[in-house]
PDB file of N, CA, C and O in Angstrom:
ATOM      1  N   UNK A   1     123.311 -16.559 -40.580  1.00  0.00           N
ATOM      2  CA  UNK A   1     122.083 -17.076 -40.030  1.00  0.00           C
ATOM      3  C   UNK A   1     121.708 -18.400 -40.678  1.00  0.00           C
ATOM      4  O   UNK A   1     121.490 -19.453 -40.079  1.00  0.00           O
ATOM      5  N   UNK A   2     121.664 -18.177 -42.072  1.00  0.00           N
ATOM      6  CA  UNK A   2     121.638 -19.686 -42.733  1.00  0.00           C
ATOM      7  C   UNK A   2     122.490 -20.365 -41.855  1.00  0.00           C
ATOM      8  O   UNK A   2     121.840 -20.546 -40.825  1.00  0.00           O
ATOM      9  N   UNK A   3     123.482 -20.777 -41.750  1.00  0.00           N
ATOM     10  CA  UNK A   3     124.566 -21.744 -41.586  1.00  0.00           C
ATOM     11  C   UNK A   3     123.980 -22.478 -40.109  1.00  0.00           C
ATOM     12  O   UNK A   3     123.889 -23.617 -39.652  1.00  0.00           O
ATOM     13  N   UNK A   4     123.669 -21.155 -39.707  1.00  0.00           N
ATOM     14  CA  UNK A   4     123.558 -21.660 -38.156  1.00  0.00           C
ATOM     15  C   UNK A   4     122.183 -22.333 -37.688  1.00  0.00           C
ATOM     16  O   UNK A   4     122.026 -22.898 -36.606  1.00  0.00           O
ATOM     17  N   UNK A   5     121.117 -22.163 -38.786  1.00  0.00           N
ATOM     18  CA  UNK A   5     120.092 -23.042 -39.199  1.00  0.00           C
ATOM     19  C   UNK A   5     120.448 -24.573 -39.632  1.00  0.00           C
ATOM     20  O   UNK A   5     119.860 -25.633 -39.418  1.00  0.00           O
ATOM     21  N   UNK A   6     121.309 -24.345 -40.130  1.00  0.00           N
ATOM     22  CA  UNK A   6     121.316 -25.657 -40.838  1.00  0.00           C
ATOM     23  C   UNK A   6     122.548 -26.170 -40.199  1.00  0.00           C
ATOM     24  O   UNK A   6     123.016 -26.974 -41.005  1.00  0.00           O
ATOM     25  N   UNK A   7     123.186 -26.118 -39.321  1.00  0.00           N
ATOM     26  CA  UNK A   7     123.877 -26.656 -38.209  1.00  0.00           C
ATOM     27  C   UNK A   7     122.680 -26.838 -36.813  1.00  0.00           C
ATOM     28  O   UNK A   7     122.668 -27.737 -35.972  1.00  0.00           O
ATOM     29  N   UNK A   8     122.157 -26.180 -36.882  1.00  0.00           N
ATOM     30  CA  UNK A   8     121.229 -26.800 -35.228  1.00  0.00           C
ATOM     31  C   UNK A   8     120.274 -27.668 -36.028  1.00  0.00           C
ATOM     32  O   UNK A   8     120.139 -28.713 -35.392  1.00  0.00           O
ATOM     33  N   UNK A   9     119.487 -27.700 -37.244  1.00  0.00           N
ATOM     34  CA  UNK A   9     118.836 -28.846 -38.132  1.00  0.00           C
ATOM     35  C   UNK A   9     119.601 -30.006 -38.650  1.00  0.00           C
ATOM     36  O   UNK A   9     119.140 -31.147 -38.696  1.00  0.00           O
ATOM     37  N   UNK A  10     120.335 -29.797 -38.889  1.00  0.00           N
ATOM     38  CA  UNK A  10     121.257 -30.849 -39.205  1.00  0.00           C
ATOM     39  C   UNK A  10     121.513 -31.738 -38.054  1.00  0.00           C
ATOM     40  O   UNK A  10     121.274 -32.945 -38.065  1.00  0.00           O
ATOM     41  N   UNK A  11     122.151 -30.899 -36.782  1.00  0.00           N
ATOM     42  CA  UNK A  11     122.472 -31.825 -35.873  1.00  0.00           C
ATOM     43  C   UNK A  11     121.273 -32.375 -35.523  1.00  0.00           C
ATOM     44  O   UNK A  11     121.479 -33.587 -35.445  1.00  0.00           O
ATOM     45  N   UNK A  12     119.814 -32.075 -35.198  1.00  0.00           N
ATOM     46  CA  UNK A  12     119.012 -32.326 -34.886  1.00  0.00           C
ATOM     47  C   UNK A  12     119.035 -33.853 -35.678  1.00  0.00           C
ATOM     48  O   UNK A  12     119.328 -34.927 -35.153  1.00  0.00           O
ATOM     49  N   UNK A  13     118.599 -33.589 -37.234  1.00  0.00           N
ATOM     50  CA  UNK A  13     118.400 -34.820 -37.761  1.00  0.00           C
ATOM     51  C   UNK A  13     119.345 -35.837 -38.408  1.00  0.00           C
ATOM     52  O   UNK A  13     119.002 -36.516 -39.375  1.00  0.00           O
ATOM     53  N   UNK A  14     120.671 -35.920 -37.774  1.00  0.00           N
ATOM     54  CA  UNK A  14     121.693 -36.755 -37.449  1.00  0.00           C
ATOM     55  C   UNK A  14     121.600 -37.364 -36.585  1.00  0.00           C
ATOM     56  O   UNK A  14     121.863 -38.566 -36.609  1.00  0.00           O
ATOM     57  N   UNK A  15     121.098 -36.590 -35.287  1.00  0.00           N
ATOM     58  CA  UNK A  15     120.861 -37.480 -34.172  1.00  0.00           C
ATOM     59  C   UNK A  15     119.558 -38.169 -34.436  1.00  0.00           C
ATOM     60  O   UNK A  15     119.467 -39.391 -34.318  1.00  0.00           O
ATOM     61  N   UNK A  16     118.707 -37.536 -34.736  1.00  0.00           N
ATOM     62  CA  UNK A  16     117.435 -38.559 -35.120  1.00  0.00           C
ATOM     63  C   UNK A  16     117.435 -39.489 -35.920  1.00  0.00           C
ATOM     64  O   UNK A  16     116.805 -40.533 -35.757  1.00  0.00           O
ATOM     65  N   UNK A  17     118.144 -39.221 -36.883  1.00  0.00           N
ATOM     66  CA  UNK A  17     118.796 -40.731 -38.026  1.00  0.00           C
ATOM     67  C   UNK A  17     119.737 -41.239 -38.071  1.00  0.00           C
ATOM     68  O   UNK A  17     119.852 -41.926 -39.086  1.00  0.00           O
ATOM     69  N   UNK A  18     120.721 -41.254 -37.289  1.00  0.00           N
ATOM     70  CA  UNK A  18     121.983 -42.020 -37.160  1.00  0.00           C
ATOM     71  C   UNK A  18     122.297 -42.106 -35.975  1.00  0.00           C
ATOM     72  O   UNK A  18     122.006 -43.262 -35.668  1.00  0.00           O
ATOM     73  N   UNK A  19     122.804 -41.491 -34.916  1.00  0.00           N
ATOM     74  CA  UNK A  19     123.682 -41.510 -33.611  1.00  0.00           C
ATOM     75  C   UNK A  19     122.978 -42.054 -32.796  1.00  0.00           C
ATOM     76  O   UNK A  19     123.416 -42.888 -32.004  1.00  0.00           O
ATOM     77  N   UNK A  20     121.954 -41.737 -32.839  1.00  0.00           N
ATOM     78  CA  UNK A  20     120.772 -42.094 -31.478  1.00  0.00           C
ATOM     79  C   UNK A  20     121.147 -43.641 -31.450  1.00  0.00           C
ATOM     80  O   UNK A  20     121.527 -44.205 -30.423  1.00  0.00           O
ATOM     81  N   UNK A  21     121.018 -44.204 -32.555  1.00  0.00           N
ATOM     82  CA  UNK A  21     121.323 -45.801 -32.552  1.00  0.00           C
ATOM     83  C   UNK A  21     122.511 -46.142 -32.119  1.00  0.00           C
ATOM     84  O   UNK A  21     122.702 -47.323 -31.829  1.00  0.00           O
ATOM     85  N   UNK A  22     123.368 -45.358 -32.007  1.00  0.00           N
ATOM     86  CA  UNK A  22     124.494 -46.333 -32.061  1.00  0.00           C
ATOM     87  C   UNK A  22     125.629 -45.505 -30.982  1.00  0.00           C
ATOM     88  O   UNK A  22     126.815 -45.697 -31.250  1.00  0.00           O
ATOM     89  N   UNK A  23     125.376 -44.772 -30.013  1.00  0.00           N
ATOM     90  CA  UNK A  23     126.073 -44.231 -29.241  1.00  0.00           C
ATOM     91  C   UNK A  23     124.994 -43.737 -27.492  1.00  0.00           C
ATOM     92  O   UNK A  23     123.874 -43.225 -27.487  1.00  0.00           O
ATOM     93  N   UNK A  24     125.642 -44.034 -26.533  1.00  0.00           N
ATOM     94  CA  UNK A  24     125.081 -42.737 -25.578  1.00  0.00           C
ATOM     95  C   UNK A  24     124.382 -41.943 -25.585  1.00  0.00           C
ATOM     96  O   UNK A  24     124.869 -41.174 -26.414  1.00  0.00           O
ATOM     97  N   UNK A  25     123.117 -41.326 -25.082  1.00  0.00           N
ATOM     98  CA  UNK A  25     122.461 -40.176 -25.505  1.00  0.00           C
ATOM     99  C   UNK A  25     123.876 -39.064 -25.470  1.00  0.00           C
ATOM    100  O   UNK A  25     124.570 -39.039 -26.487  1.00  0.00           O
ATOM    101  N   UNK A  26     124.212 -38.291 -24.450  1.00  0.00           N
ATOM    102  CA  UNK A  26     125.471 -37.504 -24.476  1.00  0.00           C
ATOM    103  C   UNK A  26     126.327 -36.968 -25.440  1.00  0.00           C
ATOM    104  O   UNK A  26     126.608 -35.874 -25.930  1.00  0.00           O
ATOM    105  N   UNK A  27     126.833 -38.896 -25.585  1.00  0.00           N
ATOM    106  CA  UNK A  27     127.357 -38.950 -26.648  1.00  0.00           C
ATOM    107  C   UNK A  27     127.261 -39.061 -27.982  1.00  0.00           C
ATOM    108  O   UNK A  27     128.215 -39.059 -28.760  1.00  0.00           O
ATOM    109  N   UNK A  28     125.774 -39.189 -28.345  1.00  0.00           N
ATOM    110  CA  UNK A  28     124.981 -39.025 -29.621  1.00  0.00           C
ATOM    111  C   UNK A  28     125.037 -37.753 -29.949  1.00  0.00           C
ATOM    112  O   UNK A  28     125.461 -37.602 -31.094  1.00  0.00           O
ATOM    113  N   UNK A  29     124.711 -36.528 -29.254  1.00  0.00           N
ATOM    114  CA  UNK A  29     124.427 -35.088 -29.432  1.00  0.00           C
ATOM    115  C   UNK A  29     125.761 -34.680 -29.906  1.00  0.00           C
ATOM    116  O   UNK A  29     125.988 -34.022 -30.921  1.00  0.00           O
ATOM    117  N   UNK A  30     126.841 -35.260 -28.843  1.00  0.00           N
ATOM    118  CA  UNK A  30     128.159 -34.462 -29.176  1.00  0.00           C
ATOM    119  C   UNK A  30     128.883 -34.643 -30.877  1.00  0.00           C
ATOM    120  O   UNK A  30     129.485 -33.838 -31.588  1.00  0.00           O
ATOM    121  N   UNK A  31     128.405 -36.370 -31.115  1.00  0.00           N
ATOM    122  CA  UNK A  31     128.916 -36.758 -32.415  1.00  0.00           C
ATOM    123  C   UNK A  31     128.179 -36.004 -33.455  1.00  0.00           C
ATOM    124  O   UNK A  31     128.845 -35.509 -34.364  1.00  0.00           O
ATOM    125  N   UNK A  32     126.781 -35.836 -33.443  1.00  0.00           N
ATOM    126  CA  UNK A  32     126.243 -35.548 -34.588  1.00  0.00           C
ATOM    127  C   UNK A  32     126.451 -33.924 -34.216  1.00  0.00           C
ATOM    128  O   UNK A  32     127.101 -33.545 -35.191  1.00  0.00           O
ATOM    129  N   UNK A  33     126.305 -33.003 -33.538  1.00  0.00           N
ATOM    130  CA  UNK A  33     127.273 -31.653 -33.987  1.00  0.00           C
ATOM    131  C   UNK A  33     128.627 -31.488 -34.252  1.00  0.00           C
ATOM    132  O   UNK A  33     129.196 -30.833 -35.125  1.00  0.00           O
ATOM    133  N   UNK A  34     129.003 -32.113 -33.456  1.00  0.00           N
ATOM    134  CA  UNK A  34     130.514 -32.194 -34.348  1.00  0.00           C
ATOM    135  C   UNK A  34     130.944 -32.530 -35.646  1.00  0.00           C
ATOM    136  O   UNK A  34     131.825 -31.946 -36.277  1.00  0.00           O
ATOM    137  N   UNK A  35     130.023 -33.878 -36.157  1.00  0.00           N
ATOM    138  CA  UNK A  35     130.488 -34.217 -37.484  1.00  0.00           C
ATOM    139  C   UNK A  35     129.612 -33.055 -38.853  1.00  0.00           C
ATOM    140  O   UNK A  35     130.012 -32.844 -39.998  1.00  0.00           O
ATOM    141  N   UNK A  36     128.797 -32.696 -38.406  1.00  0.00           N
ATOM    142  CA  UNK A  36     127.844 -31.549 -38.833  1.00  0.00           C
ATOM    143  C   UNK A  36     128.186 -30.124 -39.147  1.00  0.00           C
ATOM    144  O   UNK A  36     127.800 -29.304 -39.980  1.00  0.00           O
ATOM    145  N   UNK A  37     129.087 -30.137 -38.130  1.00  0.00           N
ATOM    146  CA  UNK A  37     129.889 -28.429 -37.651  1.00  0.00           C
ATOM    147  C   UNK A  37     131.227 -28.893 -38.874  1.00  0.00           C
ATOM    148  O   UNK A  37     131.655 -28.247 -39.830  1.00  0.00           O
ATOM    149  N   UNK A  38     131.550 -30.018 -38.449  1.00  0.00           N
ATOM    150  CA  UNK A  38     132.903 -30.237 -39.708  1.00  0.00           C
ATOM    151  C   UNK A  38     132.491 -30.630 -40.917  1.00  0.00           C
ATOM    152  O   UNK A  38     133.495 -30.785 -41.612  1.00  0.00           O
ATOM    153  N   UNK A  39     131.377 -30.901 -41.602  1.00  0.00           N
ATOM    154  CA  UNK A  39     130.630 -30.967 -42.741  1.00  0.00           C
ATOM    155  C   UNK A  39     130.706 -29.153 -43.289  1.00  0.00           C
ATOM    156  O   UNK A  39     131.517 -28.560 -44.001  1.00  0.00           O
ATOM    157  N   UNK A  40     129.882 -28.855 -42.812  1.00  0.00           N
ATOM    158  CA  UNK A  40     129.187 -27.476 -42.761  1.00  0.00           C
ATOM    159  C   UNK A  40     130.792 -26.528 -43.173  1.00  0.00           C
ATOM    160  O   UNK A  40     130.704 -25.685 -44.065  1.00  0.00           O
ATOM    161  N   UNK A  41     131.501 -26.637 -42.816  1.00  0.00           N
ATOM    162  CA  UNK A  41     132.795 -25.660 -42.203  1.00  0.00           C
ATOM    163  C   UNK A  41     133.678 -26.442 -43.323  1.00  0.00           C
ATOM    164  O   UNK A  41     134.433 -25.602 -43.812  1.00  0.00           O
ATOM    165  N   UNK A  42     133.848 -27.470 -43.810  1.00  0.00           N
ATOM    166  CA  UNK A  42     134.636 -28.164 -44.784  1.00  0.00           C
ATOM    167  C   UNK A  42     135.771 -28.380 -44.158  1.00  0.00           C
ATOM    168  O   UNK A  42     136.709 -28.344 -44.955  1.00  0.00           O
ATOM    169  N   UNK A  43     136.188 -28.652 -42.749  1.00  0.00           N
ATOM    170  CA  UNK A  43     137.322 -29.012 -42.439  1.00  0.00           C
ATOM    171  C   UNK A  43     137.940 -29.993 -42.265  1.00  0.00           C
ATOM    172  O   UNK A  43     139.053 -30.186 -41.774  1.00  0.00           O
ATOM    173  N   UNK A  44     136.885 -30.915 -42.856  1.00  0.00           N
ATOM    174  CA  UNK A  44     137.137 -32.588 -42.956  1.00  0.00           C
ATOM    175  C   UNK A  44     137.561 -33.361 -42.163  1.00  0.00           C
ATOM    176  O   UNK A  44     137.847 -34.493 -42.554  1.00  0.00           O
ATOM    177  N   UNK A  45     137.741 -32.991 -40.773  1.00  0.00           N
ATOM    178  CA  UNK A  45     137.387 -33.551 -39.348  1.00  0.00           C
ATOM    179  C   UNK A  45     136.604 -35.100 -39.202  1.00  0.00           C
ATOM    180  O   UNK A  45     135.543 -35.145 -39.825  1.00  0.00           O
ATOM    181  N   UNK A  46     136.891 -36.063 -38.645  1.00  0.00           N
ATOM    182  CA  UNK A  46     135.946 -36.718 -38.112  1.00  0.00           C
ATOM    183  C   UNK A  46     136.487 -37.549 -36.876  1.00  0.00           C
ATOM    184  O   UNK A  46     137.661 -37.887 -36.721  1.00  0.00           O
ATOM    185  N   UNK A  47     135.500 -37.802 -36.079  1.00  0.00           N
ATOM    186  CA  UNK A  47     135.887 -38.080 -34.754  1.00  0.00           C
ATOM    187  C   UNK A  47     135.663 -39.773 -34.558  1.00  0.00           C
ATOM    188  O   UNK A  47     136.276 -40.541 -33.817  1.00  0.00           O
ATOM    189  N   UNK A  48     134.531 -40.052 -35.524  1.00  0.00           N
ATOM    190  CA  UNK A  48     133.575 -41.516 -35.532  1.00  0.00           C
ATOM    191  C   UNK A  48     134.219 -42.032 -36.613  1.00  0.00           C
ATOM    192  O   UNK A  48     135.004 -41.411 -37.330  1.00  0.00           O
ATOM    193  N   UNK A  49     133.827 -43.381 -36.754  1.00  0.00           N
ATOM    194  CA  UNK A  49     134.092 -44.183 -38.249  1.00  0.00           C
ATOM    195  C   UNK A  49     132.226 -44.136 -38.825  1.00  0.00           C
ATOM    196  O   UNK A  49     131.210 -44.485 -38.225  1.00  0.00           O
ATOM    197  N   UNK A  50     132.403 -43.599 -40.088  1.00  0.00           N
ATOM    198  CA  UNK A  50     130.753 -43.853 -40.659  1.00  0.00           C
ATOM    199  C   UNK A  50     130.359 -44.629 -41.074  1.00  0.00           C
ATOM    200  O   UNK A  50     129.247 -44.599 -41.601  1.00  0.00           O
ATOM    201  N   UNK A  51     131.229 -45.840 -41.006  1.00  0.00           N
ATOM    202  CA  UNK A  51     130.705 -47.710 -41.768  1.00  0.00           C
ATOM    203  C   UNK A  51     130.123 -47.762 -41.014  1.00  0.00           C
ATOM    204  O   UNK A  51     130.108 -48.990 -40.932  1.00  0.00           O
ATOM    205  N   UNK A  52     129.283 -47.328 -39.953  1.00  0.00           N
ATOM    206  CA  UNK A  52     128.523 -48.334 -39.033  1.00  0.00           C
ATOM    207  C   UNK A  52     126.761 -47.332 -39.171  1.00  0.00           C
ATOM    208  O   UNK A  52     125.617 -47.602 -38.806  1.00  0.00           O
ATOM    209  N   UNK A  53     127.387 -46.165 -39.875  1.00  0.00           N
ATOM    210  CA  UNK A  53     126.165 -45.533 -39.732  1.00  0.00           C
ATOM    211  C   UNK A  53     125.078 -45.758 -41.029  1.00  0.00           C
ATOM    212  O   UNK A  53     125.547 -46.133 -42.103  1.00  0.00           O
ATOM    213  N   UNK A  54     123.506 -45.501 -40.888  1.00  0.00           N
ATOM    214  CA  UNK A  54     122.920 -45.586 -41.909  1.00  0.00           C
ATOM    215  C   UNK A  54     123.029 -44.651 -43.249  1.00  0.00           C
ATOM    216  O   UNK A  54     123.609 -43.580 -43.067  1.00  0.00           O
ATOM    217  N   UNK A  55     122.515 -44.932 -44.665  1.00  0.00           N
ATOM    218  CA  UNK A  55     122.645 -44.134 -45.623  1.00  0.00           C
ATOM    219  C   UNK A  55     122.438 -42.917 -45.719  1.00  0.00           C
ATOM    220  O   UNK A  55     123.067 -42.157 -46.456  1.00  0.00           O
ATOM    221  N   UNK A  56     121.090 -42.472 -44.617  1.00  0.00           N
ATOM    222  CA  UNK A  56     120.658 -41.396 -44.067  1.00  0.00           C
ATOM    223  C   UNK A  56     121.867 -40.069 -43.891  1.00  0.00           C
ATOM    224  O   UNK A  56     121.880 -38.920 -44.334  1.00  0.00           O
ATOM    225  N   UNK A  57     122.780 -40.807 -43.074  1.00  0.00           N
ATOM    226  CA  UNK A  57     123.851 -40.221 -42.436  1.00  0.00           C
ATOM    227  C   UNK A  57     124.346 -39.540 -43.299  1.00  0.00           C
ATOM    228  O   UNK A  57     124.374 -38.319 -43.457  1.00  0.00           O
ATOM    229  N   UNK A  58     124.828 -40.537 -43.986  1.00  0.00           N
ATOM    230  CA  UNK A  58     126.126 -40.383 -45.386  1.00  0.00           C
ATOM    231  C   UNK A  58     125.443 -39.370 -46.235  1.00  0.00           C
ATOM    232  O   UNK A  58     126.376 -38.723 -46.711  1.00  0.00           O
ATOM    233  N   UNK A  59     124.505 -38.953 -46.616  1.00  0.00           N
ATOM    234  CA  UNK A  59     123.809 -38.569 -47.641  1.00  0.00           C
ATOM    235  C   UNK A  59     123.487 -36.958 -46.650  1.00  0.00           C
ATOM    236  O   UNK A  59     123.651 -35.822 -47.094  1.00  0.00           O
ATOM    237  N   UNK A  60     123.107 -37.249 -45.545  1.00  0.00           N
ATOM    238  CA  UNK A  60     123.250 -35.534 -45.208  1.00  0.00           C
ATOM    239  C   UNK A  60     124.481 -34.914 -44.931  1.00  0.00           C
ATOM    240  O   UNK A  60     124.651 -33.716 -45.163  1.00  0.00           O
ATOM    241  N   UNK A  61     125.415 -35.688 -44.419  1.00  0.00           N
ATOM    242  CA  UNK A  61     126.824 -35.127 -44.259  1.00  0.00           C
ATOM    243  C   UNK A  61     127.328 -34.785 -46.245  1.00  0.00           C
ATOM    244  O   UNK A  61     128.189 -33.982 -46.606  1.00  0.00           O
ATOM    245  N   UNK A  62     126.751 -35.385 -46.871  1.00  0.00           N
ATOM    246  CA  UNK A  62     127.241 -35.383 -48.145  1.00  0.00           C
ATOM    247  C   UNK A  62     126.709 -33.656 -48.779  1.00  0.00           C
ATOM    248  O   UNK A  62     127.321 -32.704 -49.263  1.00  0.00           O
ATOM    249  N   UNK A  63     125.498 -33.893 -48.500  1.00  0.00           N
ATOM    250  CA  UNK A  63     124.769 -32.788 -48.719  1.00  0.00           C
ATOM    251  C   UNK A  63     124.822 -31.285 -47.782  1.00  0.00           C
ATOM    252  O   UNK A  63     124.230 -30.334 -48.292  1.00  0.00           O
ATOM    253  N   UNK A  64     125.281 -31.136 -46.890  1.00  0.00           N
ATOM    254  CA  UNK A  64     126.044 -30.396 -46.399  1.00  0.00           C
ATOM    255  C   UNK A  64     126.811 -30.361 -46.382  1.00  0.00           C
ATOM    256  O   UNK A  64     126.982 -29.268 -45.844  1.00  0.00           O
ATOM    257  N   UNK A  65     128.411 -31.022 -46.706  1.00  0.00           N
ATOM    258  CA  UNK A  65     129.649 -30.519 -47.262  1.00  0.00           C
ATOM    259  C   UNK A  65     129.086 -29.521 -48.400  1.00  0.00           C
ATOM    260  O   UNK A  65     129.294 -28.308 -48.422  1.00  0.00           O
ATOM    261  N   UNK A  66     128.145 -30.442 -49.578  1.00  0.00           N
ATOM    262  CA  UNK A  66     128.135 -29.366 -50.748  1.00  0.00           C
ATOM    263  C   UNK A  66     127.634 -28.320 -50.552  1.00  0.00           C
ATOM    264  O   UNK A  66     127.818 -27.405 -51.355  1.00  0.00           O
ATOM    265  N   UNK A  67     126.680 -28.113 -49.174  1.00  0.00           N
ATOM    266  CA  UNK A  67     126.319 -26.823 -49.213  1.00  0.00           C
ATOM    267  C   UNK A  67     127.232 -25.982 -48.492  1.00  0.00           C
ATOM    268  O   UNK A  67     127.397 -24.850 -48.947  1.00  0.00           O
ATOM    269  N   UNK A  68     127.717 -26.238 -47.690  1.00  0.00           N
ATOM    270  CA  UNK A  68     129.008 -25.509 -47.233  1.00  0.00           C
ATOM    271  C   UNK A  68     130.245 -25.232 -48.062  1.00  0.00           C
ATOM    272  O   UNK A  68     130.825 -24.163 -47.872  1.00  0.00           O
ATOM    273  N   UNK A  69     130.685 -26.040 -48.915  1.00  0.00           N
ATOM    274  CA  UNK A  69     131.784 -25.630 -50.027  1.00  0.00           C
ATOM    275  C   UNK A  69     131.302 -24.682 -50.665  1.00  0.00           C
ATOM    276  O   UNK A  69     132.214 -23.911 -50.965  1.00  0.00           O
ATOM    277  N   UNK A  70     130.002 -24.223 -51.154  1.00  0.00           N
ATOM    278  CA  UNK A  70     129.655 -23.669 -51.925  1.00  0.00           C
ATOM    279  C   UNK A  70     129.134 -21.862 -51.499  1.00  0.00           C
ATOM    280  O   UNK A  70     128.776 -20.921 -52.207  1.00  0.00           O
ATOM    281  N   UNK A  71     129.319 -22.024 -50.056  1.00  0.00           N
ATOM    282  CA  UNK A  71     128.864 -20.348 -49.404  1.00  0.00           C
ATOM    283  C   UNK A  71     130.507 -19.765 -49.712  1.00  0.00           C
ATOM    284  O   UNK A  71     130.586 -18.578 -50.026  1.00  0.00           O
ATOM    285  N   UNK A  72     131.544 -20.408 -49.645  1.00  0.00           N
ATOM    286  CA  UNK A  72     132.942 -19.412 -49.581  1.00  0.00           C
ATOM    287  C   UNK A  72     133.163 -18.598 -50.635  1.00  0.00           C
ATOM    288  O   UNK A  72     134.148 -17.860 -50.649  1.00  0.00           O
TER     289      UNK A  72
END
């Protein structure tokens, strides 16, 4: 239940702080669960390049890897 909180919050505020700017609506939603779901899951996936995104970004994907490495 955690996880799955903090995958629909997460994506939420990825798209609100990073994607929205810089992609498609569509295609905003799809990037920021995906890169979120592969944060979260530690499978080190990525679909985007993140040089273009704000610090925001970097710092929650950062912070959810660690919280996801740390449930196994």
């Amino acid at each position: 239940q955690t996880l799955m909180v903090l995958l629909i919050g997460g994506t939420v505020l990825l798209y609100w702080g990073t994607t929205q700017e810089l992609y498609p609506v569509s295609k905003a939603w799809r990037v920021a669960f995906f890169e979120i779901l592969s944060a979260i899951s530690t499978c080190g996936f990525a679909t985007v390049s993140y040089g273009n995104w704000r610090v925001f970004g970097w710092f929650l994907m950062t912070l959810l890897m660690i919280v996801g490495g740390g449930t196994g």
